[in-house]
C-alpha positions as CSV (number, residue, x, y, z in Angstrom):
1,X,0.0,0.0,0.0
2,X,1.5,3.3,-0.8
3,X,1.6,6.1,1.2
4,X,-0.1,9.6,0.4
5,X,3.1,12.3,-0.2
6,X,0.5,14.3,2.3
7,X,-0.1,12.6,5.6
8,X,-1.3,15.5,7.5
9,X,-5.4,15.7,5.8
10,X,-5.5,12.2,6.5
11,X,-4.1,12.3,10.2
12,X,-6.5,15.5,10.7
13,X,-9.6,13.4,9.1
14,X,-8.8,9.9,11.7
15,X,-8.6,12.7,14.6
16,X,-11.9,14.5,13.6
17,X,-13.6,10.8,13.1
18,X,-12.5,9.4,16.6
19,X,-13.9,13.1,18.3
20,X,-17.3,12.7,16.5
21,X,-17.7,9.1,18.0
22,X,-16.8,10.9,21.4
23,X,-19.2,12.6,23.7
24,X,-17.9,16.4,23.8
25,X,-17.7,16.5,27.2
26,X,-14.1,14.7,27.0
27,X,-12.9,16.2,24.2
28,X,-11.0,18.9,26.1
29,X,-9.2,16.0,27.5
30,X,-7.7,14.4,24.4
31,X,-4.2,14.9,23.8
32,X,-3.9,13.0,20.8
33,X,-5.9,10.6,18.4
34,X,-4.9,8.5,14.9
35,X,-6.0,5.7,13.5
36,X,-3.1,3.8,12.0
37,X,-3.7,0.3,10.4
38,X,-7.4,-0.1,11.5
39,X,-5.5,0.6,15.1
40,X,-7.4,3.8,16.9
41,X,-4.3,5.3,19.3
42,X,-5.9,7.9,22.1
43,X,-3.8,9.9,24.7
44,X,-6.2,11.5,27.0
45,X,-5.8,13.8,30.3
46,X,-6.7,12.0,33.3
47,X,-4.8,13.3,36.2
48,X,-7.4,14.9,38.3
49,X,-9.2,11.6,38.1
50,X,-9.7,8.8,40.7
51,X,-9.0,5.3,39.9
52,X,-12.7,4.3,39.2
53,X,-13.4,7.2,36.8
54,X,-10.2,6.6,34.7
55,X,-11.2,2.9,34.2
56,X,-14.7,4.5,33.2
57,X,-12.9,6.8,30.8
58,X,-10.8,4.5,29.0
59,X,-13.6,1.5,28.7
60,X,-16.0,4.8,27.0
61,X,-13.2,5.4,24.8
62,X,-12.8,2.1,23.9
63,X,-16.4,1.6,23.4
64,X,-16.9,4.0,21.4
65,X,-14.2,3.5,19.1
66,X,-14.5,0.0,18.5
67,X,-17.8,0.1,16.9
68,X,-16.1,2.4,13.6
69,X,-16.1,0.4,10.9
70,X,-12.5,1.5,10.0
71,X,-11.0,0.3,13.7
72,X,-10.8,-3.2,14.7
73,X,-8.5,-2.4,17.7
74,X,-8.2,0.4,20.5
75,X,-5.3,1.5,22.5
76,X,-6.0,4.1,25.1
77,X,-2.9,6.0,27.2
78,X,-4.3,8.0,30.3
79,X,-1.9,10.9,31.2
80,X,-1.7,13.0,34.2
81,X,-0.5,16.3,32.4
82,X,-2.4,19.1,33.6
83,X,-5.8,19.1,32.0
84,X,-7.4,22.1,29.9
85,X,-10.2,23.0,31.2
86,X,-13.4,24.5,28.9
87,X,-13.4,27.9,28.6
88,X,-16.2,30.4,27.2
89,X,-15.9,34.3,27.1
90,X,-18.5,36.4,27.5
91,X,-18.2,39.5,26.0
92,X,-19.6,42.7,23.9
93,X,-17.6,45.4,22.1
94,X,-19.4,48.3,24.6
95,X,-19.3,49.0,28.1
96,X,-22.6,48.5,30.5
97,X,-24.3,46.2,28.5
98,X,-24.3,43.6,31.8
99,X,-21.9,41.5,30.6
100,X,-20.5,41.2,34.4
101,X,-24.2,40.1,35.7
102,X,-24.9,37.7,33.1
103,X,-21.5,36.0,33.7
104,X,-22.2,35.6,37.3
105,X,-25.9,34.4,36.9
106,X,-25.0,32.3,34.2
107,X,-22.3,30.7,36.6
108,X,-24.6,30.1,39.5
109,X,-27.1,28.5,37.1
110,X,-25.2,26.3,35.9
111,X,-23.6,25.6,39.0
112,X,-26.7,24.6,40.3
113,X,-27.1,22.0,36.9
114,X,-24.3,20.4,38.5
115,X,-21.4,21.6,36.5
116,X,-17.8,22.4,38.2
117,X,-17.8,26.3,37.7
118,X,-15.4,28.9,37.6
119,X,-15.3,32.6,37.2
120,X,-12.8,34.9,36.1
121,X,-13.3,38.4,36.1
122,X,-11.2,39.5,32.7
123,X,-12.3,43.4,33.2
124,X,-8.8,44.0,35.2
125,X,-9.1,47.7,35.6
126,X,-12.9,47.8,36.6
127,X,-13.6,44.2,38.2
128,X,-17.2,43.7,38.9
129,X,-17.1,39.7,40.4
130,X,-16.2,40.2,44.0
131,X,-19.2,42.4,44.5
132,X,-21.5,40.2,42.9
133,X,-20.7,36.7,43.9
134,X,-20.3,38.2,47.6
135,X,-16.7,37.5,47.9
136,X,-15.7,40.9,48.2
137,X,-14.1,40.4,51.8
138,X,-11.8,37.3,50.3
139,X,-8.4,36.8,49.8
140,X,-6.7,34.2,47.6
141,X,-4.3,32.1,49.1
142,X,-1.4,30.9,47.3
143,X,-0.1,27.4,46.1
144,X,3.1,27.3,44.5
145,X,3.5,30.4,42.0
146,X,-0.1,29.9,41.6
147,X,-3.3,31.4,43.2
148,X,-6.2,29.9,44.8
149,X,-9.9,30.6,43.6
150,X,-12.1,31.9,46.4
151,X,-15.1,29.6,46.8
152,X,-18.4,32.1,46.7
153,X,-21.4,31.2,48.8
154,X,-23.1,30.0,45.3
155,X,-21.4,27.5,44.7
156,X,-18.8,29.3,42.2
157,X,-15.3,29.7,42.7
158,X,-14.0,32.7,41.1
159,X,-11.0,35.1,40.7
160,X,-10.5,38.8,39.9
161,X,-8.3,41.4,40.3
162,X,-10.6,42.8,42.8
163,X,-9.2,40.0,45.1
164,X,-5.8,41.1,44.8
165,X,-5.8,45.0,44.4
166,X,-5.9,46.9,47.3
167,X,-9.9,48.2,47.8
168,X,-11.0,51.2,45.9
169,X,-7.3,51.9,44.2
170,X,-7.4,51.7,40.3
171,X,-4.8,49.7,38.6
172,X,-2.9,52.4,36.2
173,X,-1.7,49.1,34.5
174,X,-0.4,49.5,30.4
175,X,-1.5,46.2,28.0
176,X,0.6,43.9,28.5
177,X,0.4,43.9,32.1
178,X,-3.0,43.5,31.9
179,X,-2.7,40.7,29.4
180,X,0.0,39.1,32.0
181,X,-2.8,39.2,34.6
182,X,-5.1,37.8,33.3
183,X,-2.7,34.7,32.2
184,X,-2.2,34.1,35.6
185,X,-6.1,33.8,36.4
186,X,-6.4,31.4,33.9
187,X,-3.1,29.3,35.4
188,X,-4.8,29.2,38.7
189,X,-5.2,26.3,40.9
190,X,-8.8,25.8,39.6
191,X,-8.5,21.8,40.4
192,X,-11.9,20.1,39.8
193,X,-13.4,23.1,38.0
194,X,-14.5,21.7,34.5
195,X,-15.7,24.8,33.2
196,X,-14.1,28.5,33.2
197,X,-16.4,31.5,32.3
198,X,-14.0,34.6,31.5
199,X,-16.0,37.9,32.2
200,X,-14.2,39.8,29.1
201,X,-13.8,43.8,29.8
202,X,-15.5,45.8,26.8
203,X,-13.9,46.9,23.5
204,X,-11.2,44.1,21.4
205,X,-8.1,45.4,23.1
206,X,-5.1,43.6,24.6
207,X,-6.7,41.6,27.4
208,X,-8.9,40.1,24.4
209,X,-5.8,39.5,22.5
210,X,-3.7,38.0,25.3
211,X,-6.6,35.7,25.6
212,X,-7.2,34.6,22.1
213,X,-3.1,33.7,21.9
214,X,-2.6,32.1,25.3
215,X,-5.8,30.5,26.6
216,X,-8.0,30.6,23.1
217,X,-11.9,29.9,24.7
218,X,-14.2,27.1,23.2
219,X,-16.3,29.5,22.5
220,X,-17.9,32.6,23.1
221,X,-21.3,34.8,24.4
222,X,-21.9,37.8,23.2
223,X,-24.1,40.6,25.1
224,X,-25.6,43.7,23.8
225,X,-28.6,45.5,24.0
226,X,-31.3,46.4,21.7
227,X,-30.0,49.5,20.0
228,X,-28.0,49.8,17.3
229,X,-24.8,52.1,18.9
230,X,-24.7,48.8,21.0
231,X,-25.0,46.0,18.2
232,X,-22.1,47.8,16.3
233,X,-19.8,47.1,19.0
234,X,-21.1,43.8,19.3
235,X,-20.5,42.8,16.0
236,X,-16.7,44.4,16.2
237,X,-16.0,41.7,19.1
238,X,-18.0,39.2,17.3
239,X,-15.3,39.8,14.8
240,X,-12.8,39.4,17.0
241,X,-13.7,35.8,18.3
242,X,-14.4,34.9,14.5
243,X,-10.5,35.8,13.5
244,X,-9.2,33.9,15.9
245,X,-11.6,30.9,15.6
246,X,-13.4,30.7,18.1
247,X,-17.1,29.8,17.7
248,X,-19.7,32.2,18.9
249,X,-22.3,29.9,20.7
250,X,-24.9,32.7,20.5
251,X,-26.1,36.0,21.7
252,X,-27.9,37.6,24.8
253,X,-30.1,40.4,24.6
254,X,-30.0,42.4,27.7
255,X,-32.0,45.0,29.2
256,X,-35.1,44.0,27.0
257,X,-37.8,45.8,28.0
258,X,-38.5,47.9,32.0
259,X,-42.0,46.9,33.4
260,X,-43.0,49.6,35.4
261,X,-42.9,48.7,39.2
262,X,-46.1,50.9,40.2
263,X,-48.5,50.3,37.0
264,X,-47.0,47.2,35.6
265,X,-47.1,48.8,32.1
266,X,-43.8,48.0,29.8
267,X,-41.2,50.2,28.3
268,X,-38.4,49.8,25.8
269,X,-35.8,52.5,26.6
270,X,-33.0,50.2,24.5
271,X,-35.4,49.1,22.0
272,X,-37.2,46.0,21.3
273,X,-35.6,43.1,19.4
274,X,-32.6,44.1,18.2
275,X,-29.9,41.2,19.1
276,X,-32.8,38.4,18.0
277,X,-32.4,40.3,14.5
278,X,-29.0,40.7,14.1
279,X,-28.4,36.9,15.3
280,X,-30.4,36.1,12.5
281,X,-29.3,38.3,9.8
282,X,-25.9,36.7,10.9
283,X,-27.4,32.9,11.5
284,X,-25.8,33.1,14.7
285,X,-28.1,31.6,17.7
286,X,-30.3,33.6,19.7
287,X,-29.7,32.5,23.2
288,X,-32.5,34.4,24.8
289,X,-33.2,38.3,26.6
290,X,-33.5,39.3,29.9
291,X,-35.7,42.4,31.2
292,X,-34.3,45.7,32.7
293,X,-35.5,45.1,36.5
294,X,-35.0,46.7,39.5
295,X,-34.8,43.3,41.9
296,X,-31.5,42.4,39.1
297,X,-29.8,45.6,40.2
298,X,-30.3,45.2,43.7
299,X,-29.2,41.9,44.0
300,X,-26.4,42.4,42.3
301,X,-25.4,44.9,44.7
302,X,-26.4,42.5,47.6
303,X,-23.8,39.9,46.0
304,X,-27.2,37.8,45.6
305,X,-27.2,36.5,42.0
306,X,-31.1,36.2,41.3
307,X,-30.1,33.0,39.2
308,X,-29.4,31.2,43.3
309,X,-33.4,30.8,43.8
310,X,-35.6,29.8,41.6
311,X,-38.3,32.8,40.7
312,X,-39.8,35.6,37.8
313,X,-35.6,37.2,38.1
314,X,-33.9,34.3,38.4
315,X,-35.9,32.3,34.9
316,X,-34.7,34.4,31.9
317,X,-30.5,33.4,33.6
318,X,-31.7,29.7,33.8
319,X,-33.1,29.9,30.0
320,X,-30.1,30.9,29.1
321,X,-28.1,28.5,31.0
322,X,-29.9,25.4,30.1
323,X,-29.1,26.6,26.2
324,X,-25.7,27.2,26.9
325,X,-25.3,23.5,29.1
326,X,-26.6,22.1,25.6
327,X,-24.2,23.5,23.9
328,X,-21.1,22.0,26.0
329,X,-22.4,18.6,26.0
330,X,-23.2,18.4,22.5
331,X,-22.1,21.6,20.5
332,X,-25.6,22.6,19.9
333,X,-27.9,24.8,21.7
């Protein structure tokens, strides 16, 4: 049999066959995967599991790879590198579109759908997290050269600048500082945490690029509201994520619509419907909106994400979240 002059299509075509037959919840732990000689080879991370759960691992590796009609044997080599964890930005090309809120909510939602959740707040010189996941009084310890997530009373651990820095003082930090800082949030001793959401200051400067060349997400969430100054931006950062390949999973509308809290009646100060167009003029998913509310604002403040109770503030979060679990367990929302 001769060989093609060209290996590399066909190694990339075994690799992208053995994923598909893979759940995509482990494919952040595969290191490497051919299929030589109907032989399928997989390395895959398993060093932050326990005996029984890497025997569980490699027999649904093997399972699933033994039933391609191209494989008729299945090697499987568990490593205990340090594993890559998931990581989705959320993120908007403006300012005070809520990108910080939606982050956190989102967090405790899913936290409370059972996934292993971690927040880092990316916004180094205006960090919002520590106020709103109520960890404002917390310190990071140290392990190594590394820092230690705080543990929020939701259920989320979480990092930010706003740990570190002295209270109230700004950070007069240039770019690449700020690029170095957030590095080091995302090299944290995160342990068991399976999934990192990166709370991405506005605008597509070098925070965003630091990102995209040292810890490139899995994908991204885009915020905006309604109007059009807002959707501009929006589409400059969706821009952004597209260069550097990184699939947008959808977008949020926020601040849709204010109900009145005396007459009930319901206004549209950002406009009405604006991100659910522009997804679809760009056949991007819409993820869902959330309403302008007073009871979001204040429990922000409060460090009380509405998304921790069930309730009218808390359902437009868990919409959301249930779209965006979807889309890590089967790349779909």
């Amino acid at each position: 049999m001769t060989k093609p002059d060209n290996p590399a299509p066909a190694a990339a075509a075994a690799e992208a066959r053995i994923r598909s037959a893979l759940p995509v919840e482990i494919h952040g732990r595969l290191r490497s995967a051919r299929i030589t000689d109907r032989r399928a080879v997989v390395v895959a991370e398993a060093g932050d599991l326990g005996v029984k759960a890497r025997e569980e691992l490699e027999a649904l590796i093997t399972g699933n790879l033994s039933a391609l009609d191209d494989v008729d044997e299945v090697r499987v080599a568990l490593v205990a590198d340090r594993r890559r964890r998931m990581i989705i930005a959320i993120g908007s090309g403006k300012g005070g579109v809520g990108k910080s809120t939606l982050t956190a909510n989102l967090a405790v939602a899913l936290a409370r759908m059972g996934r292993k959740v971690g927040v880092i707040d990316g916004d180094i010189y205006g960090p919002s997290q520590p106020r709103l996941l109520a960890t404002e009084r917390d310190k990071p310890m140290s392990e190594g050269d590394r820092l230690v997530p705080v543990t929020s009373p939701h259920g989320v651990k979480v990092l930010s600048m706003g740990h570190v820095a002295p209270p109230g003082r700004a950070l007069a930090w240039r770019g690449p500082m700020a690029g170095k800082a957030l590095g080091q949030l995302v090299d944290a001793a995160w342990d068991d945490t399976e999934l990192l959401l990166i709370d991405l200051p506005p605008g597509t400067g070098d925070v965003q690029i630091s990102m995209m060349q040292d810890s490139r997400p899995d994908g991204a969430v885009l915020v905006s509201t309604p109007q059009d100054l807002a959707l501009l931006d929006a589409a400059r950062a969706g821009q952004l994520f597209e260069d550097g390949n990184v699939p947008i999973i959808g977008l949020v509308e926020n601040m849709a619509g204010y109900a009145c809290p005396h007459c009930g009646e319901v206004s549209d100060p950002f406009g009405q419907g604006g991100v659910e167009t522009f997804a679809q003029r760009l056949e991007i998913p819409f993820l869902g909106r959330v309403p302008l509310t007073i009871a979001t604002r204040l429990a922000g403040d409060a460090g009380k994400p509405p998304a921790a109770v069930d309730g009218e503030a808390s359902a437009p979060f868990t919409a959301i979240a249930e779209r965006l679990d979807r889309w890590i367990a089967s790349g779909a929302v």
